[in-house]
N, C-alpha and C positions, 0 to 999 in steps of 0.2 A: 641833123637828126639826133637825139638824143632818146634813149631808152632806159630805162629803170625796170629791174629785175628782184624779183622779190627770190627769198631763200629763206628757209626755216619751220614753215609748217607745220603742221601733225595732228593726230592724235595725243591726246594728255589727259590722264586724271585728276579728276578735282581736283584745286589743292596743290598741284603741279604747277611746271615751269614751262616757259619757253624763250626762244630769242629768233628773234627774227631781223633780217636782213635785206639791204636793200642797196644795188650798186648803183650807180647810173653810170653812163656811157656814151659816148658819143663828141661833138663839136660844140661845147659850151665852157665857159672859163669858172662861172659858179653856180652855185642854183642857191639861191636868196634862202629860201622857208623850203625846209623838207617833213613830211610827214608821216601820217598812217591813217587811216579812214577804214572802218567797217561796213560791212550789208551781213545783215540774216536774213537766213529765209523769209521774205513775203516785208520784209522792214525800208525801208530808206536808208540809204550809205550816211553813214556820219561821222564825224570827225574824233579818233581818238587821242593823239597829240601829234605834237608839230614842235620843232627848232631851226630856229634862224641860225644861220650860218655864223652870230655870233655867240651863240646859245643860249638865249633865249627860248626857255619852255613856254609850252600849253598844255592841260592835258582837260580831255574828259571829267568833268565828276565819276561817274563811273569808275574809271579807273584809277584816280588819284590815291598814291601809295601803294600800289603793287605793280603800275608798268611803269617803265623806267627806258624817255627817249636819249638816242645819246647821235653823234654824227663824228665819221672822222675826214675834214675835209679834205685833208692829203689824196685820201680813197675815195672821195664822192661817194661814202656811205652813211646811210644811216641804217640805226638799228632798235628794235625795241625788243626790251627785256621783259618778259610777262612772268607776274609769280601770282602765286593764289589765286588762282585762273580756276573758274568759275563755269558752269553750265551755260549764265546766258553770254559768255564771250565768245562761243560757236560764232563763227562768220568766216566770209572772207576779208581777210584784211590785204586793201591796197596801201603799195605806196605813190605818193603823189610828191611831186618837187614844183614850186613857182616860184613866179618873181615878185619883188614887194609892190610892184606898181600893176602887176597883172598883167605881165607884158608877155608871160610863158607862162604853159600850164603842160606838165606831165604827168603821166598815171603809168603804173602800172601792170601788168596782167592778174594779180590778184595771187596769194596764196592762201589755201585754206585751214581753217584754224578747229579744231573738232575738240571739245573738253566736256570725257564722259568716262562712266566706267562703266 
């Protein structure tokens, strides 16, 4: 079994930062592509970036130059750095870990991301 734990949430005003966190845990030797995926209210989850275990980015248009994915595999974490954080980036943001061939798929509980003043 294997679980991924998100950390970092909050409230932020516009304009503001955050970093958010993501351990995994469990019986597994690597986890291939790790990510981050949002839902807002009433929206479909979707994908805001992702790094392959040899770092290889993706990210969102959306987000392109103000989030910033990064992973340390020693720790099985990954984390995303959020700046110039924005009204519509309210969501919850999950993290997610799989495999390249689709062979595992993890999520995690979700932490909530609130940017308002």
């Amino acid at each position: 079994q294997v679980q991924l734990v998100e950390s970092g949430g909050g409230l932020v005003q516009p304009g503001g930062s955050l970093r958010l966190s993501c351990a995994a845990s469990g019986s597994f030797f690597s986890i291939d592509v790790m990510g981050w995926y949002r839902q807002a209210p009433g929206k479909l989850r979707e994908p805001v970036a992702q790094i392959t275990s040899g770092g290889t980015t993706y990210y969102a248009d959306s987000v392109k130059g103000r989030f910033t994915i990064s992973r340390d595999n020693a720790k099985n974490t990954v984390y995303l750095q959020m700046t110039s954080l924005k009204p519509e980036d309210t969501a919850v943001y999950y993290c997610r870990g799989w495999g390249r061939w689709d062979d595992y798929d993890y999520w995690g509980q979700g932490t909530q991301v609130t940017v308002s003043s």
